[in-house]
N, C-alpha and C positions, 0 to 999 in steps of 0.2 A: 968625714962629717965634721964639719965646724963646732965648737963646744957656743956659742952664742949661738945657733941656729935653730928653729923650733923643729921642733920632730913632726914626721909626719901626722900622727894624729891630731896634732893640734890645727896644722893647716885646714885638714880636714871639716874638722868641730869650728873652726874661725867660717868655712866657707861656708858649712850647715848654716850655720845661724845669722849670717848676712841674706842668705839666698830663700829662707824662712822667714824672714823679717819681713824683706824687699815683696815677696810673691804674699804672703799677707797683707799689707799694708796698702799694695796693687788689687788685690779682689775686693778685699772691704771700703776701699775709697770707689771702684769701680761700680760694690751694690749702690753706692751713699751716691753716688754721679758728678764725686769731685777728681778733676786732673790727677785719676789714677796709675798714669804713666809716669809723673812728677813725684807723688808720694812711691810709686814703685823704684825707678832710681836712686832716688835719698835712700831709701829703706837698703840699696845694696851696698851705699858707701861707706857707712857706720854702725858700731852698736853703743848705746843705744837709745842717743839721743832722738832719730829721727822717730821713731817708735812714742818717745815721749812726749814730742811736740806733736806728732800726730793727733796721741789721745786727749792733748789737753784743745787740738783745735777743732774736735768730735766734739767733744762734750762742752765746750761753748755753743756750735755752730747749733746742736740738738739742745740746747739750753733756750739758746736765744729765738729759736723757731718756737718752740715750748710758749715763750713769752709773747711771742707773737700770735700765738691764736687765742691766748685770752683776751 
């Protein structure tokens, strides 16, 4: 075993939390009915940015619909 090399648990917890993100990210744009296969992809590349531009492009899109039925 390489001394620079991550250990196995961390692989592990790196792949939870992509594959947690991604499958979140996928359901919740899939109820909302936007290009849930796109936010699902982004969601497994990174953490965790894609996560954060998600919520802020939720909570405009529900803002701005907001605004819209007044």
């Amino acid at each position: 075993m390489k001394t620079d090399s991550l250990p196995l648990w961390a692989w592990l917890l790196i792949a939870t939390t992509l594959l947690t993100q991604g499958i979140g990210m996928f359901l919740d744009a899939r109820r909302r009915g936007g290009r849930a296969w796109l936010w699902g992809l982004w969601g497994l590349t990174s953490f965790p940015l894609p996560s954060v531009v998600y919520l802020i492009v939720v909570w405009l899109f529900s803002r701005r619909k907001k605004m819209s039925r007044k």
